[in-house]
Backbone as ProteinMPNN parsed JSONL, in Angstrom:
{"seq_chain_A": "XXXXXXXXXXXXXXXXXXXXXXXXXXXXXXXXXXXXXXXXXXXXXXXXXXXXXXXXXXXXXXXXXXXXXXXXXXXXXXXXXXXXXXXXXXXXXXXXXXXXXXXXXXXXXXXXXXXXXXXXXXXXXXXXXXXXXXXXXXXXXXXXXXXXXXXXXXXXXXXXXXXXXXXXXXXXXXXXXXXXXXXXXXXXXXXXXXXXXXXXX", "coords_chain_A": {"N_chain_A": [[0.837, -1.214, 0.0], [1.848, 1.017, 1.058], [3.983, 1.514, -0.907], [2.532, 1.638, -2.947], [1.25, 4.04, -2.735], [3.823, 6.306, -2.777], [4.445, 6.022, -5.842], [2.373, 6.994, -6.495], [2.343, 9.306, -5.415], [4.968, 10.098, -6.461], [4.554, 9.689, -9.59], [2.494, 12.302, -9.821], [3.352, 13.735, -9.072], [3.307, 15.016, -5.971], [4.067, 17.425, -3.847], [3.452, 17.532, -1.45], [2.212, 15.084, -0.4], [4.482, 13.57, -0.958], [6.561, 15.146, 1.052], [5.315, 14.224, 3.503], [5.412, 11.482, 3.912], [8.259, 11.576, 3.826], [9.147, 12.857, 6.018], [8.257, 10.86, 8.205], [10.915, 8.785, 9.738], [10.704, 6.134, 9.848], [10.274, 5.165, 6.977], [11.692, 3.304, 4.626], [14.876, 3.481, 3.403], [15.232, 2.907, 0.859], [12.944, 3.959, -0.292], [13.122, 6.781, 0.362], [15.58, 7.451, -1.261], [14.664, 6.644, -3.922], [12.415, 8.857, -4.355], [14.171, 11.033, -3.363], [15.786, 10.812, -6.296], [14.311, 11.508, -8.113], [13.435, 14.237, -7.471], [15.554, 15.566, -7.042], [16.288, 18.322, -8.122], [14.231, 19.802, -7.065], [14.635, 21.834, -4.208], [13.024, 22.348, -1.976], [12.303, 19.405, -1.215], [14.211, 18.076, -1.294], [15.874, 19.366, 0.897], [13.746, 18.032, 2.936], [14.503, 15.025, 2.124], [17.19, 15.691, 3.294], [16.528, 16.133, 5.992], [15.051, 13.82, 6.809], [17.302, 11.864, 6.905], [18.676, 12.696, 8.702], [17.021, 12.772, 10.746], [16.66, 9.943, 11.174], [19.465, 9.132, 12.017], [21.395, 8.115, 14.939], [23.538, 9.889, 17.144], [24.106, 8.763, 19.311], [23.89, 5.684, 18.273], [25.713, 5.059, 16.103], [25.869, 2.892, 14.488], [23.595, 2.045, 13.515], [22.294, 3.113, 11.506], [23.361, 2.784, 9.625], [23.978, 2.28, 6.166], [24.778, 1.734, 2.412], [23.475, 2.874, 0.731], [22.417, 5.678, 2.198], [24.723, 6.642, 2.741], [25.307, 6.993, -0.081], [23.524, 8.949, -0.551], [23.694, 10.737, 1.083], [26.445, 12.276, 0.524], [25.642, 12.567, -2.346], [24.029, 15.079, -1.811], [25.563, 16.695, -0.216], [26.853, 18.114, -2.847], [24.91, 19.109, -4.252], [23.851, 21.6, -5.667], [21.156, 23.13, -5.338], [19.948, 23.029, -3.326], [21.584, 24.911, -0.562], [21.554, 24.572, 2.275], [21.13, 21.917, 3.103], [23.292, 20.892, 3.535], [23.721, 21.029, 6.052], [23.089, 19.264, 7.379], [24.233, 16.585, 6.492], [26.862, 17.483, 6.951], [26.569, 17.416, 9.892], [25.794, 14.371, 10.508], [27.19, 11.321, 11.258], [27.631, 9.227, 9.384], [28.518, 10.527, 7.262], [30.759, 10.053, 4.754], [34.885, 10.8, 5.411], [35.884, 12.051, 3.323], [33.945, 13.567, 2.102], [33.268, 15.047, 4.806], [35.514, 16.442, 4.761], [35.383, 18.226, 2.403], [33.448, 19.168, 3.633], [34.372, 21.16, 5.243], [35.702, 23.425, 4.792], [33.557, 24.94, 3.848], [31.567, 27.611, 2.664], [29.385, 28.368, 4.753], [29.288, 29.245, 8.013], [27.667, 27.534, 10.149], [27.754, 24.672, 8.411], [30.508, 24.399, 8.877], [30.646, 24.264, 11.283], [28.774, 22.407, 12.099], [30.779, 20.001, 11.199], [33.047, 20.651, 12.576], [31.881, 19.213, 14.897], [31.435, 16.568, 14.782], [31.553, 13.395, 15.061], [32.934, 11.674, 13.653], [34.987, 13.088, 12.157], [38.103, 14.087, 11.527], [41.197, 14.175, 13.375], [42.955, 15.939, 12.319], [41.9, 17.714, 10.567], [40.065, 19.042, 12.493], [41.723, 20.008, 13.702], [42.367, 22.495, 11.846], [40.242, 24.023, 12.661], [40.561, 25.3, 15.074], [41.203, 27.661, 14.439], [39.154, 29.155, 13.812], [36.291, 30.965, 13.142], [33.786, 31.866, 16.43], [31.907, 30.308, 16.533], [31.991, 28.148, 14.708], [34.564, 27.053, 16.158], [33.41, 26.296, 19.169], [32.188, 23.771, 18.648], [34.672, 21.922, 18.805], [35.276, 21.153, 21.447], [33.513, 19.404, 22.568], [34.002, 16.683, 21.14], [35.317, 13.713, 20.188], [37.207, 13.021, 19.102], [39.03, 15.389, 18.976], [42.289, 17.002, 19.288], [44.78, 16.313, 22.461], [45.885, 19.152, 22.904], [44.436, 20.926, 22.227], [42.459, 20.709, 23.419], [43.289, 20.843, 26.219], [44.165, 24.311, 25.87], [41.164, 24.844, 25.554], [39.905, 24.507, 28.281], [40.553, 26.763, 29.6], [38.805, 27.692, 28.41], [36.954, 31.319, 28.139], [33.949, 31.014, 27.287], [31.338, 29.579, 29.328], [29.646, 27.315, 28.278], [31.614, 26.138, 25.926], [33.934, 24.567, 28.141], [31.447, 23.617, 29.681], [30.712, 21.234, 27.831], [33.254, 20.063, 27.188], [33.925, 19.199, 29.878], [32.132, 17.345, 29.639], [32.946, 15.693, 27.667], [33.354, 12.042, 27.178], [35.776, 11.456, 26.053], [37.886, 12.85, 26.569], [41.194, 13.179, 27.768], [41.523, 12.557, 31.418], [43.222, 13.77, 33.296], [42.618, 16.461, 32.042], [39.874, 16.462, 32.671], [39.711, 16.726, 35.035], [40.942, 18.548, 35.801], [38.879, 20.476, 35.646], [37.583, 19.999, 37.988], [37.826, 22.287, 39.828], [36.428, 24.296, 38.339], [35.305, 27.939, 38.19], [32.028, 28.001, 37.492], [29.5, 25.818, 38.524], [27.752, 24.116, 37.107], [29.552, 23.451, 35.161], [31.498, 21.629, 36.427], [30.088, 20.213, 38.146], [29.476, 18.464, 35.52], [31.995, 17.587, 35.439], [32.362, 16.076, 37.186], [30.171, 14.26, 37.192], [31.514, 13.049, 35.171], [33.749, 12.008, 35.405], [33.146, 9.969, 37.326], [31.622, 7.692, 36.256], [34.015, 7.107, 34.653], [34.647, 5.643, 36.653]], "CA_chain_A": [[0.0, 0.0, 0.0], [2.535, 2.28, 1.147], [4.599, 1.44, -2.081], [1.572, 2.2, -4.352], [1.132, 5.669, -2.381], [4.874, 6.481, -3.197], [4.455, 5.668, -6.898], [1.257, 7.951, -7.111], [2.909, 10.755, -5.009], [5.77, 10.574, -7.467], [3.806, 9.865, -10.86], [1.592, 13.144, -10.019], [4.69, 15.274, -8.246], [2.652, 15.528, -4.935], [5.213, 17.454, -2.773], [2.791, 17.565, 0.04], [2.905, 13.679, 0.247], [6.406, 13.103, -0.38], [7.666, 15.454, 2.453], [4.797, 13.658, 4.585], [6.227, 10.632, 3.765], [9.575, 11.845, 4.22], [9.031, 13.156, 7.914], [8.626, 9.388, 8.881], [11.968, 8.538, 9.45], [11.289, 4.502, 9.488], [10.13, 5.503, 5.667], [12.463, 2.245, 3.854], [15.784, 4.103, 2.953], [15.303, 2.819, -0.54], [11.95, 5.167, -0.762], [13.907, 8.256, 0.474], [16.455, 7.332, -2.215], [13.833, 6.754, -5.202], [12.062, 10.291, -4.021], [15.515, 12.295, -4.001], [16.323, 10.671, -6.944], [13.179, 11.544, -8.925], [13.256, 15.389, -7.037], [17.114, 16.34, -6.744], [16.211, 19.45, -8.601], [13.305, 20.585, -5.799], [15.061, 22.757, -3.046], [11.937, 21.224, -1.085], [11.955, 17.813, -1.323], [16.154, 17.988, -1.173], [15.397, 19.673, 2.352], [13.486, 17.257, 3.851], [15.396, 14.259, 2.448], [18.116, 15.653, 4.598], [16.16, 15.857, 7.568], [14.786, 12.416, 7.355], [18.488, 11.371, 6.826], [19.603, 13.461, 10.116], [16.246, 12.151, 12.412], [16.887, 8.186, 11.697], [20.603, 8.915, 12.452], [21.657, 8.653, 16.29], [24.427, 10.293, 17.37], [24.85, 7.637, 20.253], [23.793, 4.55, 18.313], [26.084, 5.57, 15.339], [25.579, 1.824, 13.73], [21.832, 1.625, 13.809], [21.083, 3.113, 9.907], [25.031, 3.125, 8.662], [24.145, 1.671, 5.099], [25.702, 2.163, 1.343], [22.092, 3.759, -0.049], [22.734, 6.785, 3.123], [26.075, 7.214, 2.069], [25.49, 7.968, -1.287], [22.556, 9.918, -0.683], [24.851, 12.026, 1.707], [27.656, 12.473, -0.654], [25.062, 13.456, -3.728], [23.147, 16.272, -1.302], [26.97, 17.554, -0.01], [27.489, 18.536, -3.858], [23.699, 19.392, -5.009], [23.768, 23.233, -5.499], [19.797, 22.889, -5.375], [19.566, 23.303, -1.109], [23.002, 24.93, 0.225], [20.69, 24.921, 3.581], [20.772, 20.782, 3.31], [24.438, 20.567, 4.071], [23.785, 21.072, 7.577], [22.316, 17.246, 8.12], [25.506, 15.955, 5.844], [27.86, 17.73, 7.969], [26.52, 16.47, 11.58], [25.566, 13.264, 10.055], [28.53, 10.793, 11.866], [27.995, 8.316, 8.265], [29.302, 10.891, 6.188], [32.165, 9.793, 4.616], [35.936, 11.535, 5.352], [36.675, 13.009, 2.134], [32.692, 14.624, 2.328], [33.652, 15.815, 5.809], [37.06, 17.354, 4.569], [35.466, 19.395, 1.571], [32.84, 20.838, 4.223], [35.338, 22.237, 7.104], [35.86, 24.292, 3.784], [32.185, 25.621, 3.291], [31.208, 29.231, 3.472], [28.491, 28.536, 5.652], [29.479, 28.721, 9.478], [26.954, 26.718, 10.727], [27.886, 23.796, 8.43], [31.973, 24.057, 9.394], [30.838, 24.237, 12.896], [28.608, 20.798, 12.751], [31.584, 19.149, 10.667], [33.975, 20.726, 13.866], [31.358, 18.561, 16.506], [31.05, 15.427, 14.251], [32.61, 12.534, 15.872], [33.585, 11.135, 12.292], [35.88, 14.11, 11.561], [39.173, 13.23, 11.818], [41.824, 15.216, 14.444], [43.826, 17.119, 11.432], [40.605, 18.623, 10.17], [39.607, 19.275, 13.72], [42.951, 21.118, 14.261], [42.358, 23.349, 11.283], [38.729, 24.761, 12.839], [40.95, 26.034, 16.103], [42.189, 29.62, 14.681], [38.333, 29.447, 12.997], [34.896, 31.826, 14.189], [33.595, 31.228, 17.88], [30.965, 29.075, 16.321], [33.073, 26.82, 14.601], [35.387, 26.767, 17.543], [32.824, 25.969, 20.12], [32.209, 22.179, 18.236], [35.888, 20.875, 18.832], [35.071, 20.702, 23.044], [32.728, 18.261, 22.922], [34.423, 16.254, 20.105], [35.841, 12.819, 20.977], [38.789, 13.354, 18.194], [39.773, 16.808, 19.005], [43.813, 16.525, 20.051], [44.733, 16.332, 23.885], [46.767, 20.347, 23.075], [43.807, 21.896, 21.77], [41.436, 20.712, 24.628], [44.328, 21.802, 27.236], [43.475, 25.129, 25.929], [40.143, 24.81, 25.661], [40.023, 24.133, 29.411], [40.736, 27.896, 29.876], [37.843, 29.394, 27.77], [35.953, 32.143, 28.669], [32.801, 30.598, 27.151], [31.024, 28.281, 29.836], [29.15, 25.857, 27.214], [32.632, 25.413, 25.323], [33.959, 24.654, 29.107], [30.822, 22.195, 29.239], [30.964, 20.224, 26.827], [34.825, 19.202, 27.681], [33.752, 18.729, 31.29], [30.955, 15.994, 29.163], [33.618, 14.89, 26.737], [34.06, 11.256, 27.365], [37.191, 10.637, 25.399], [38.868, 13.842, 26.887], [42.118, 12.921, 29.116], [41.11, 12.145, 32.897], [43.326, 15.145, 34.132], [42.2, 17.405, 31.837], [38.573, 16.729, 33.197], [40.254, 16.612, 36.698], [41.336, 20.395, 35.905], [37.441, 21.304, 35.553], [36.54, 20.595, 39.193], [37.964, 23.859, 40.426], [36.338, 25.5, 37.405], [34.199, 28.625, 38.836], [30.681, 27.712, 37.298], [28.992, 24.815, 39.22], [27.572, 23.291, 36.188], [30.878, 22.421, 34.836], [32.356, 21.451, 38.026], [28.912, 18.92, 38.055], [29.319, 17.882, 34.378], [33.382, 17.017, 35.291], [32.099, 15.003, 38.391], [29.786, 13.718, 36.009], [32.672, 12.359, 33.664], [34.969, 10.917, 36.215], [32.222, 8.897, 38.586], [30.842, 6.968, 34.995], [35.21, 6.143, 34.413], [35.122, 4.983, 37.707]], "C_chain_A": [[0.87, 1.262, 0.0], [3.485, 3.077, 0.085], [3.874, 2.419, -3.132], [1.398, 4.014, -3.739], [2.414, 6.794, -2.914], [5.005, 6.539, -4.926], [3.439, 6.872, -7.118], [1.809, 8.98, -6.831], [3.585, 11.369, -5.878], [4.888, 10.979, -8.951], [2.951, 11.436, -10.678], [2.308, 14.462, -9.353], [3.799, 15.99, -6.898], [3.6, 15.74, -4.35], [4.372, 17.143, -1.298], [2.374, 16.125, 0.816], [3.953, 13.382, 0.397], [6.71, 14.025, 1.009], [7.122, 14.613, 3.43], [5.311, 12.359, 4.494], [7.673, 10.732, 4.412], [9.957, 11.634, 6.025], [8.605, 11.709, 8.677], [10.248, 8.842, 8.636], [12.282, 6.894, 9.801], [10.279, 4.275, 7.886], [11.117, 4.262, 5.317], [13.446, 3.186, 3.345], [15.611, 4.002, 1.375], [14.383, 3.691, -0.87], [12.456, 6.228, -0.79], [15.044, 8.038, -0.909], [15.426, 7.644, -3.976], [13.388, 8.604, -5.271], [13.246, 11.447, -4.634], [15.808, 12.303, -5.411], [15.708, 11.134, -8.501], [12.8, 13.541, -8.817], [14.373, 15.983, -6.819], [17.321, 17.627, -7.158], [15.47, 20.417, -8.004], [14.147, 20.791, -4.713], [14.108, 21.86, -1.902], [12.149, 20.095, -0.134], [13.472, 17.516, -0.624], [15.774, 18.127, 0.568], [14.971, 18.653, 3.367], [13.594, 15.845, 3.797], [16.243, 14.121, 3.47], [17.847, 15.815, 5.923], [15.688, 14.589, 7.977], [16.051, 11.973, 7.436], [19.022, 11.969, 8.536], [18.335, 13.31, 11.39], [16.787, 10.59, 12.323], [18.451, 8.285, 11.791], [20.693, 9.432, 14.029], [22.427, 8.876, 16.832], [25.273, 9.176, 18.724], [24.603, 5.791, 19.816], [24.528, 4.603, 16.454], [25.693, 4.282, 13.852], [24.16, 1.915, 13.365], [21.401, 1.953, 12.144], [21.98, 3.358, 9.005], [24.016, 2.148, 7.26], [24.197, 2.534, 3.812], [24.053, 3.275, 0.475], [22.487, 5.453, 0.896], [23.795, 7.338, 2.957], [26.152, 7.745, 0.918], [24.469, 8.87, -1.075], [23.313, 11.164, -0.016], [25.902, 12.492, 0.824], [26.637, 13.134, -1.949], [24.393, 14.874, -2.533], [24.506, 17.238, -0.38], [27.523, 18.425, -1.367], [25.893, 19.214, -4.768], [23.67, 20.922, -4.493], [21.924, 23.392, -5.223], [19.539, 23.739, -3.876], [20.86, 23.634, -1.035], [22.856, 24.468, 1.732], [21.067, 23.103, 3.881], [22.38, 20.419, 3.802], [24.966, 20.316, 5.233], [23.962, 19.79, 8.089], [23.646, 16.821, 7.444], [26.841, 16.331, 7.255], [28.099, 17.292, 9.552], [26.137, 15.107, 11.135], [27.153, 12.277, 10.268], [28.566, 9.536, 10.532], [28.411, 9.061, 6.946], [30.744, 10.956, 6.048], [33.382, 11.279, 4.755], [35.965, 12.711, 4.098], [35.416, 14.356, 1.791], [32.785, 15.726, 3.302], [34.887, 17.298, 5.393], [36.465, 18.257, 3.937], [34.391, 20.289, 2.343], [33.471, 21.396, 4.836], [35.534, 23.391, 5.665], [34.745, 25.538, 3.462], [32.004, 26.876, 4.233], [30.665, 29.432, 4.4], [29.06, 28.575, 6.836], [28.925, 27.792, 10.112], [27.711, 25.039, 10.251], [29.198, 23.261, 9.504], [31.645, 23.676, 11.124], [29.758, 22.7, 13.205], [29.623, 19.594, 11.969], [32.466, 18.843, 12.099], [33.469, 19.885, 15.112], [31.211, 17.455, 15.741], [32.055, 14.494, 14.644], [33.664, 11.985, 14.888], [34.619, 11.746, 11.588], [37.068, 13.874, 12.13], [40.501, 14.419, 12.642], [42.594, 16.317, 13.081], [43.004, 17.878, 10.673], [40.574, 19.843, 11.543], [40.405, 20.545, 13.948], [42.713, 22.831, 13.645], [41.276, 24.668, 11.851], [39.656, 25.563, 14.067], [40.869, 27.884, 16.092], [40.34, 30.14, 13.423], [36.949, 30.461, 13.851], [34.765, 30.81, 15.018], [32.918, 29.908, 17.355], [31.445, 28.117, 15.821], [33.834, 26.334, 15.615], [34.785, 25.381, 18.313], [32.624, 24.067, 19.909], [33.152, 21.395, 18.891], [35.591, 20.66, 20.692], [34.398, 19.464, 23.374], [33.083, 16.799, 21.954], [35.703, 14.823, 20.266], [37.262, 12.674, 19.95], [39.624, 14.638, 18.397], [41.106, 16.649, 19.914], [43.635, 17.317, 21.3], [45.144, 18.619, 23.601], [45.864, 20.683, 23.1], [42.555, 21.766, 22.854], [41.94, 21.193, 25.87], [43.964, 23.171, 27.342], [42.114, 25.583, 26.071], [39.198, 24.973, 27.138], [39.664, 25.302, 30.243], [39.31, 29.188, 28.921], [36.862, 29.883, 28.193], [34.52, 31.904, 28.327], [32.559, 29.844, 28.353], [30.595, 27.26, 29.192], [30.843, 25.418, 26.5], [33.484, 24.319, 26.545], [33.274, 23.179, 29.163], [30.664, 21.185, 28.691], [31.994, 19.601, 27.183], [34.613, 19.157, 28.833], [32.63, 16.817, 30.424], [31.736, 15.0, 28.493], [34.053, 13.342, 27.22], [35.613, 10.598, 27.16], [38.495, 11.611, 25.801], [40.029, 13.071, 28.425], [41.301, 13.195, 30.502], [41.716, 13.535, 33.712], [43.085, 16.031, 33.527], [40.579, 17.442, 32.409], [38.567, 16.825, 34.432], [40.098, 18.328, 36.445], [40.344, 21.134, 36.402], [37.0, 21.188, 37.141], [36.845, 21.936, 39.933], [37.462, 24.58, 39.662], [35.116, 26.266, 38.172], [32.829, 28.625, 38.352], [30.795, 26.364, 37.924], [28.551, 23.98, 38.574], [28.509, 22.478, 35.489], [31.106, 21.333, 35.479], [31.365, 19.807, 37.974], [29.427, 18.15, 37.323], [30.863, 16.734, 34.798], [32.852, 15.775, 36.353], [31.499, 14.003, 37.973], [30.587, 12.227, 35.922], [33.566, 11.469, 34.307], [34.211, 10.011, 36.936], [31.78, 7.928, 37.05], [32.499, 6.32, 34.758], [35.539, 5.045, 35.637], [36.615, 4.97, 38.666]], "O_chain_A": [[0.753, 2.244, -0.733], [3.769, 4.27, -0.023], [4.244, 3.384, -3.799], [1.46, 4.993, -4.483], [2.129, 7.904, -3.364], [5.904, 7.311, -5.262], [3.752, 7.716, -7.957], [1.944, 9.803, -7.736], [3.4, 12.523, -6.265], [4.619, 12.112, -9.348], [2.719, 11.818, -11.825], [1.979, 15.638, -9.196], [3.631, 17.205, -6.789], [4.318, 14.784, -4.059], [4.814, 16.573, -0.3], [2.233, 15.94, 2.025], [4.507, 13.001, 1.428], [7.113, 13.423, 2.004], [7.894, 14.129, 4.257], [5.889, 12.192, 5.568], [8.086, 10.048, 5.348], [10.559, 10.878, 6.787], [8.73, 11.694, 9.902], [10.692, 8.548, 7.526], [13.386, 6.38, 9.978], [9.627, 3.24, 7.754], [11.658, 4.205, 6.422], [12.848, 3.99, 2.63], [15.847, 4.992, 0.682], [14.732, 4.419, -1.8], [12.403, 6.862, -1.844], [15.042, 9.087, -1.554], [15.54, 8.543, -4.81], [13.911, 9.42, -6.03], [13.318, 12.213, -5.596], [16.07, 13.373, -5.96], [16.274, 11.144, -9.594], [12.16, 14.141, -9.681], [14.258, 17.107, -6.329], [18.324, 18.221, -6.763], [15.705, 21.616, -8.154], [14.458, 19.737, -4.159], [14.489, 20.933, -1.188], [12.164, 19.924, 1.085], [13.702, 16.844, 0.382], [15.473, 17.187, 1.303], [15.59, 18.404, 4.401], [13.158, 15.155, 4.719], [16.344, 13.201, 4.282], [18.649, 15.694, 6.849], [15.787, 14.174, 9.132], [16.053, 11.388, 8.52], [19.781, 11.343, 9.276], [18.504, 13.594, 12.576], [17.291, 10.065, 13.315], [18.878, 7.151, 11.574], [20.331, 10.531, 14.449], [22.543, 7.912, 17.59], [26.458, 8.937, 18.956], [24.916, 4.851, 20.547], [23.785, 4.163, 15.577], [25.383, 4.565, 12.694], [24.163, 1.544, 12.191], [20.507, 1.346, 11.554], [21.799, 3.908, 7.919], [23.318, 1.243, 7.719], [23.839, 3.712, 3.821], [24.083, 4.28, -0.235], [22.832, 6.384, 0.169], [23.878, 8.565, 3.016], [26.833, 8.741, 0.674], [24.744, 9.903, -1.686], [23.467, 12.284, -0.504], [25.681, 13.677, 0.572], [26.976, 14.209, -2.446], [24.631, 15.909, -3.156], [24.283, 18.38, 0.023], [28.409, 19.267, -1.222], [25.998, 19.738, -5.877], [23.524, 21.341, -3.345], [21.864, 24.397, -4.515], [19.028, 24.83, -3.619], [21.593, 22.725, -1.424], [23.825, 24.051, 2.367], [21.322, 22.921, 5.071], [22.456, 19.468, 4.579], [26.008, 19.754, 5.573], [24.726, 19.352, 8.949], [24.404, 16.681, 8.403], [27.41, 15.637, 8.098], [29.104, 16.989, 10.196], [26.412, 14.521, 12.182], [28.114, 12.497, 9.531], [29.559, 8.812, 10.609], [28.609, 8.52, 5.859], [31.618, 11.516, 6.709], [33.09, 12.424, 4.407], [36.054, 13.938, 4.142], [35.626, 15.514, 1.431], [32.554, 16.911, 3.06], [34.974, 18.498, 5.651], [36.64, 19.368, 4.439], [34.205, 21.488, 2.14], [33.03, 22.516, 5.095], [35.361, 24.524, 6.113], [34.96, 26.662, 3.008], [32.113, 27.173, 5.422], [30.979, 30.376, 5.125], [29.659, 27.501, 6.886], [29.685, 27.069, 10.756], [28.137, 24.265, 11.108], [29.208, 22.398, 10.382], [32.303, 22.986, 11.903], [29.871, 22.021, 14.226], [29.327, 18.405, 12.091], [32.669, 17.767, 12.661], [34.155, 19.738, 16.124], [30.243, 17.002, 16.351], [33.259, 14.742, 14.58], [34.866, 11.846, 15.115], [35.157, 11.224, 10.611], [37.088, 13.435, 13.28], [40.487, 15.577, 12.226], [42.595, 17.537, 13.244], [43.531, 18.809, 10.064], [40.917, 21.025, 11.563], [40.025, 21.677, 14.249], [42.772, 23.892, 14.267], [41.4, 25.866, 11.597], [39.402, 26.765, 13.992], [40.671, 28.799, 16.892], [40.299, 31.042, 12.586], [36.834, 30.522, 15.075], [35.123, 29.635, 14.938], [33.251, 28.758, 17.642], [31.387, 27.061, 16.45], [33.733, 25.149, 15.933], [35.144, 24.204, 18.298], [32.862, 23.251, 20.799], [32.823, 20.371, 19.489], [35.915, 19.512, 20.996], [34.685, 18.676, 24.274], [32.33, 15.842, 22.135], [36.892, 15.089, 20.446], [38.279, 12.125, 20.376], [40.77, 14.789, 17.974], [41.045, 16.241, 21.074], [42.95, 18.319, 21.502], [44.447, 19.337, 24.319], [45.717, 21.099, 24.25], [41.786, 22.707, 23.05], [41.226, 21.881, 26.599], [43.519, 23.583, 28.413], [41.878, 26.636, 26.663], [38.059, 25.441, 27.155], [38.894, 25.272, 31.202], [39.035, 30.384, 28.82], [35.904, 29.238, 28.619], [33.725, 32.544, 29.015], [33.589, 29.26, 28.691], [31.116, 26.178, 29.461], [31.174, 24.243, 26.657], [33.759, 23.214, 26.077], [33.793, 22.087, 28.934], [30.447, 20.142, 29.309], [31.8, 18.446, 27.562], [35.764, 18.94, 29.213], [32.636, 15.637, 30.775], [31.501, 13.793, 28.55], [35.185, 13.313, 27.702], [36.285, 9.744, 27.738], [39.677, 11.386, 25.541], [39.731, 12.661, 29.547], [40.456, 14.089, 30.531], [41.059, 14.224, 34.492], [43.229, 17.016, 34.253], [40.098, 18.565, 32.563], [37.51, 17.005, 35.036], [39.237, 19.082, 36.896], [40.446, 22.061, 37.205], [36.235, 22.023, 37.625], [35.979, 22.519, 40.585], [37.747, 25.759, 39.873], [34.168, 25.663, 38.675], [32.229, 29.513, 38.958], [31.865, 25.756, 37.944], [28.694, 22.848, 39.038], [28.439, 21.275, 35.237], [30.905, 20.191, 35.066], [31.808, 18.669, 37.82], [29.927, 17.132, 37.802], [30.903, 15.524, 34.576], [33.069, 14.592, 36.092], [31.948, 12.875, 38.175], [30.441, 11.065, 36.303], [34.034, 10.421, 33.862], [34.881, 9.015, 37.208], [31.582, 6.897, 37.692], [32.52, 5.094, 34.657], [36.285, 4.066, 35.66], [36.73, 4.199, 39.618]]}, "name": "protein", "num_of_chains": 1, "seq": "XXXXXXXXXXXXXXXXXXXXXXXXXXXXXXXXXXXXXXXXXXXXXXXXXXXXXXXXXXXXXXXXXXXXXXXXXXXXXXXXXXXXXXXXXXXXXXXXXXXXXXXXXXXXXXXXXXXXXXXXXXXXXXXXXXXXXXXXXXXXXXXXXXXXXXXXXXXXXXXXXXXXXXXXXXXXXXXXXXXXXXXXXXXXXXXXXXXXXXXXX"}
């Protein structure tokens, strides 16, 4: 049934089913694929591909919807001039491939560079580059389980509290650099670090 609804939506270019469609994000990856593939030229449709692509992905269950259909669909909507806006979901998206990652830390947008700079999948010599980049890019690499031990050292010291936070949350951050945070003067930190070390045990 749901097939034949998909087939009519397309055959008659209903956007107002496809996105509803879309916005289910246990939709069959192969439907979201047919859809894009049939609409890659709608701004629209592009759009809320990449948001179904960035709800059924879970940042803590990173395996759960890894497959080769999501990958290319990420990789064609990283290069589709159509949506610049859709790059966002590619860029925090932890199954987009390296070499996708690399050409966004590049992109004009801030927003994207700065969810490439928090993407766990981004690799530390990227990471490095975002350091001397705007706050908002910055702010990503704290919470960032690749970001090198130097650049979280500093980090340690910044006058933001959320950047602060986050590296008090960071699991993968060195033990005495999250040691450092319990003297830090906000209480939320100070929590978050107490947090981080009672869960290593």
């Amino acid at each position: 049934m749901a097939e034949n609804a998909l087939e009519i939506a397309i055959s008659t270019s209903d956007n107002e089913k496809l996105i509803e469609l879309l916005e289910d994000k246990t939709l069959p990856i192969e439907e979201v694929q047919t859809i894009y593939n049939a609409f890659k030229a709608d701004k629209l449709i592009v759009g809320q591909v990449a948001m179904n692509l960035s709800l059924r992905t879970s940042v803590y269950e990173r395996d759960k919807e890894y497959s080769p259909i999501m990958v290319a669909l990420l990789i064609d909507i990283a290069s589709n001039p159509v949506d610049m806006g859709a790059r966002w979901a590619v860029a925090k998206n932890p199954h987009t491939p390296l070499e996708v990652l690399r050409h966004l830390s590049s992109d004009s947008i801030n927003l994207v560079r700065a969810l490439v700079a928090a993407n766990p999948s981004t690799p530390s010599d990227v990471l490095e580059k975002f350091f001397s980049d705007e706050k908002i890019v910055r702010d990503g690499l704290s919470g960032n389980p690749n970001t090198p031990v130097k650049l979280l050292k500093i980090l340690c010291d910044d006058n933001d509290k959320m950047v602060r936070m986050r590296l008090a949350e960071n699991c993968a951050a060195p033990k005495e650099i999250i040691s450092s945070l319990l003297s830090d003067n906000d209480p939320d930190v100070v929590k978050a670090a107490q947090a981080n070390l009672g869960e290593r045990g």
